[in-house]
N, C-alpha and C positions, 0 to 999 in steps of 0.2 A: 367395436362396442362403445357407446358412448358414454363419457365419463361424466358425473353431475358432479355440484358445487358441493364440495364436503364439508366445509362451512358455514352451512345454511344460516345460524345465529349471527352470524357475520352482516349475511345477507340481508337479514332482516334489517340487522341494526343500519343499513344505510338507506332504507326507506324512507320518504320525504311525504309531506302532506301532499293533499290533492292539491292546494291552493299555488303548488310551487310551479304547474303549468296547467297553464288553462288548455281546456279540451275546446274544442267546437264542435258541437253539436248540431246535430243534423233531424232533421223529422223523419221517423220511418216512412216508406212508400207500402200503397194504401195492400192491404191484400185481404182476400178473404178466410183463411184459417191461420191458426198459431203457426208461429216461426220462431226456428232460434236465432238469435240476434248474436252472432260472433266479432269479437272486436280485440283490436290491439296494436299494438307498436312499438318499434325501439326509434328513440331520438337522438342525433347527436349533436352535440355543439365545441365548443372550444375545449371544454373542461371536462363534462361529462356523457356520460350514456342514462337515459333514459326509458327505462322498461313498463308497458303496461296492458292487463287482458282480464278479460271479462266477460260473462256467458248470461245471455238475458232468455227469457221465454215471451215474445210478445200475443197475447192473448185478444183476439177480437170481441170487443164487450161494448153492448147498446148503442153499434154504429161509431165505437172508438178503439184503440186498442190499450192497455194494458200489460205494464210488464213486470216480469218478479225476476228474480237473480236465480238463476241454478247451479245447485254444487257442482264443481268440475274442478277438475287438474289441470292446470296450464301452466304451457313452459315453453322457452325461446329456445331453439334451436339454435348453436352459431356454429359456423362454415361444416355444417352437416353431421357431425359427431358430438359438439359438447353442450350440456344442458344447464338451463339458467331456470330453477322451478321459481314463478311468479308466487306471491299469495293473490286471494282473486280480486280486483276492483282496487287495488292499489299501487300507485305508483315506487318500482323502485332505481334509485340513483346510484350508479357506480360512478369511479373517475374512469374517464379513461386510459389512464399508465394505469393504476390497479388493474383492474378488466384485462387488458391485452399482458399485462404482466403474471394474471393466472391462468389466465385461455390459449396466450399465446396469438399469435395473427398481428396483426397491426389493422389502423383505420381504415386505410385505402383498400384492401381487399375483404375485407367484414362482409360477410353474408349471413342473412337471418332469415327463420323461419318459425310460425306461430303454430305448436299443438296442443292442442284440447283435449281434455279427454271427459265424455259427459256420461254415465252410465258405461254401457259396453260399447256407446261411438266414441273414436276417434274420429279428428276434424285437422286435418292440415293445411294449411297454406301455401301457397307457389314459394319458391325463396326467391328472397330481394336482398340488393346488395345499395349501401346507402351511394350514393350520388352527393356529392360535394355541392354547397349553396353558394352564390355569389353573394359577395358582402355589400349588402347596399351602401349607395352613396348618402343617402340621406333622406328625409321627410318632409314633406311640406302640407299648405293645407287652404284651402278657396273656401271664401266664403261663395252659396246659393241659392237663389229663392224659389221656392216650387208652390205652384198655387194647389190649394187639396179642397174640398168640398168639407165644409164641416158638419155640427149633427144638425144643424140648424135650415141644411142646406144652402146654407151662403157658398162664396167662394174669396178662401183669403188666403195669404201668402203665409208662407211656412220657413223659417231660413234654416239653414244648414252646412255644417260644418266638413267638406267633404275632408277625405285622406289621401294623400295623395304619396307616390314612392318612388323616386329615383336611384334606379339600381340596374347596373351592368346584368347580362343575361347568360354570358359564358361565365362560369366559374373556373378556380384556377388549372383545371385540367383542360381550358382552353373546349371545354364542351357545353351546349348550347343546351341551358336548363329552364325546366317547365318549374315555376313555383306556385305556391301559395302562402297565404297571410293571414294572421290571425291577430284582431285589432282588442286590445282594453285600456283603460285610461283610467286613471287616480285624480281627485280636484280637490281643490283648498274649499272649505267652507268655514265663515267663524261663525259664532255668534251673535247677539243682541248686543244694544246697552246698555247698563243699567244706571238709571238716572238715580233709583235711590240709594246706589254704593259708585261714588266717581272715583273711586280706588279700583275697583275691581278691571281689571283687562280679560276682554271676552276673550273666552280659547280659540285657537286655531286647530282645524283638525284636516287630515287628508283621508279621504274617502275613495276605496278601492272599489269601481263599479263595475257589473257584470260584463262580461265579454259586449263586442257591438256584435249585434243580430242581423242577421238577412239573408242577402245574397250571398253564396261559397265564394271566395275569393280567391281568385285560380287565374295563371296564364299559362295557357297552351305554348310552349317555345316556338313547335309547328307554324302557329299562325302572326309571326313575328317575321316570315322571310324578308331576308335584307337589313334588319336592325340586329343590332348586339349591343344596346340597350334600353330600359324603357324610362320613361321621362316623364313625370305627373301623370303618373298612373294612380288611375282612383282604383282606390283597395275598399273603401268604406266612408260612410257618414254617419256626423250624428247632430240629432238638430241642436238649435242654440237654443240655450235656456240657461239658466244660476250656474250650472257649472261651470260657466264659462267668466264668472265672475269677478275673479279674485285669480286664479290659475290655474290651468289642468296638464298632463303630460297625456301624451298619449302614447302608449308602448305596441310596439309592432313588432311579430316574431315573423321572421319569411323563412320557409323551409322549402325543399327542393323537394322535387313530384317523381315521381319514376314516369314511363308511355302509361302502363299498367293502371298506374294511380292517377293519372289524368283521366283515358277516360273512364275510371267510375269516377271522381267527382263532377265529370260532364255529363253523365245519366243523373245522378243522386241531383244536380241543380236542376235541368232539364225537369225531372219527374215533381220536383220541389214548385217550379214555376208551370208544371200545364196549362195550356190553354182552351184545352178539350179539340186540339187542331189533330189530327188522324195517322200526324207523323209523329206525333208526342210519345216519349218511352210511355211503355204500359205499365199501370202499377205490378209493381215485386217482381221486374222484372230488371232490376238493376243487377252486374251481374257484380258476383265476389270471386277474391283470389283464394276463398276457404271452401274444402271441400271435406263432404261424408267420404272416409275410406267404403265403409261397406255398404254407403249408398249413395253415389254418386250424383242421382237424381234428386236429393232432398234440395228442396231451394231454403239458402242462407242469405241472411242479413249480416251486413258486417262489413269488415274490411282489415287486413294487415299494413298496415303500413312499414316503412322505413324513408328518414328523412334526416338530412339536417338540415340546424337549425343556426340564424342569424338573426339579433336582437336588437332592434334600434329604436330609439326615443326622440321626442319631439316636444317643445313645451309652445304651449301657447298662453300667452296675458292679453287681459282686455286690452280693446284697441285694435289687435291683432286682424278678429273676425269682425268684433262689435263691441256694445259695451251693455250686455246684459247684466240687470239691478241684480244684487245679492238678494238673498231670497226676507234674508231679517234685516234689512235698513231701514225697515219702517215697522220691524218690531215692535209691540208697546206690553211693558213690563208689567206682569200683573203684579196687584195688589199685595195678593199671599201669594208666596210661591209654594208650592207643592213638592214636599222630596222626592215623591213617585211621580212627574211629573216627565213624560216622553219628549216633550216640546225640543224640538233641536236647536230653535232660537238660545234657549233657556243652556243648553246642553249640547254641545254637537257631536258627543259620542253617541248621543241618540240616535243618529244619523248611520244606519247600517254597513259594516264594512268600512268604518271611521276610527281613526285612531290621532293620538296627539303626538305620534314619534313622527319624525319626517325620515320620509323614506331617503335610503340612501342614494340614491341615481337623481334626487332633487337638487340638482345646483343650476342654477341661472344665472 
């Protein structure tokens, strides 16, 4: 019989915002009737365990879809008998000595499994056991020029700031790991000047930007025969512009893939990039490790994962890629100033996801 967390106020209390890992998000693939949208994961990294699940209904509406949240019960499964009840759409954080100090197990042989329960369905998962990540060696980063057609129809050069990641590919159980990366970046912006107070020193503020967008960023170990490790591997880019003005980090999480969770993130990209070529995955035809008990046949969106996780940082200063102008060096200070006044010249907490604390991982 399995035994649940008798604790649950416990559990709550170690809940963490969503802001404390960033998700990557993926587009649904295209289908023509409502689906439920199944998702979730446990993460692991040095310190802690990371849990979280969530039950969408995507609705097809005027050629788009649509989606709302359905009540359900979900709970993490660990090595087949003890229950971790999630609350829904929220991320929660144990350590991990706490965690294997109430469950018992240790990290190397950890197995996890994601159940749902949405109405009278139950929705299980395959169980997955986490795979150890190799610690990368380090970050680097190219500048690139890409020519793009603009609205003008011209055609002019674009620069850009690729990612690039030097990290060994067996982890320390000396086994040959498929990962993936998930790129965001923080930048310094200040202020204006103000010519009619020469006392005043413009703020400094660091701005927390959203994930980089694109391509999934994934490598198959499979298709690495003969290396055991990889060497300015581009993970991601982002073009040059202000942010790059003053100073930016860029943080990169690599986590390990299981076969399983390779390839669906190699349908999920595949179905993301069609070409309309006849070998292309068909939409909603990406497959999931979550299934209907009592109906096996229902096609689901989603995916369980289990992964850990390795954290590495990178800073870049002008010079570096280029020397893109700050965005207010040529500022000019109005007259009256406005208290409600959004202008981020004026104010650079205006500046969304900006703050004047300097974060703590900023030392150069």
């Amino acid at each position: 019989m399995r035994k649940g967390w008798r604790g649950l106020g416990l559990l709550l209390g170690l809940m963490v915002c969503a802001s404390c890992v960033d998700d990557l998000i993926i587009d649904l693939p295209e289908a023509n009737e409502e689906q439920r949208v199944i998702e979730g994961f446990v993460e692991r990294d040095q310190n802690n365990y990371l849990f979280w699940g969530d039950v969408l209904l995507s609705q097809p509406v005027a050629g788009t879809f649509e989606q709302k949240r359905l009540e359900a019960d979900i709970r993490i499964i660990y090595n087949g008998d003890r229950e971790i009840i999630l609350p829904q759409n929220e991320k929660v954080k144990i350590p991990v000595a706490e965690f294997h100090s109430t469950y018992g197990g240790d990290p190397e042989s950890a197995r996890f499994q994601l159940e749902t329960r949405v109405g009278a369905d139950i929705y299980r998962s395959n169980e997955q056991q986490i795979v150890s990540v190799p610690k990368p060696d380090s970050l680097s980063t190219a500048l690139e020029v890409r020519p793009f057609v603009n609205s003008s129809g011209n055609i002019v050069d674009q620069k850009y700031v690729k990612v690039l990641v030097h990290t060994p590919l067996m982890n320390e159980a000396s086994q040959k790991t498929s990962m993936s990366w998930q790129i965001t970046y923080e930048y310094e912006a200040m202020e204006g000047a103000r010519p009619s107070n020469p006392f005043y020193e413009p703020k400094l503020c660091y701005v927390k930007a959203n994930p980089l967008r694109g391509a999934i960023s994934i490598a198959d170990a499979n298709e690495f025969s003969g290396f055991d490790r990889l060497r300015a591997y581009e993970i991601g880019d982002l073009g040059l512009g202000p942010a790059f003005s003053i100073g930016l980090f860029f943080t990169v999480v690599q986590k390990s893939i299981g076969e399983e969770a390779i390839k669906y993130w190699t349908e999920v990209k595949a179905s993301n990039e069609r070409s309309g070529n006849i070998y292309d995955v068909f939409p909603g035809r990406i497959r999931s490790n979550i299934s209907n008990e009592s109906n096996p046949d229902e096609i689901i969106n989603g995916y369980f994962h289990v992964s850990e996780s390795d954290t590495i940082r990178h800073y870049v200063r002008p010079g570096v890629v280029d020397f893109p102008r700050r965005p207010c060096a040529d500022w000019i200070e109005p007259e009256i100033i406005d208290p409600a006044s959004l202008d981020p010249c004026l104010d650079c907490l205006n500046i969304i996801g900006s703050s004047v604390i300097r974060p703590t991982y900023w030392k150069i």
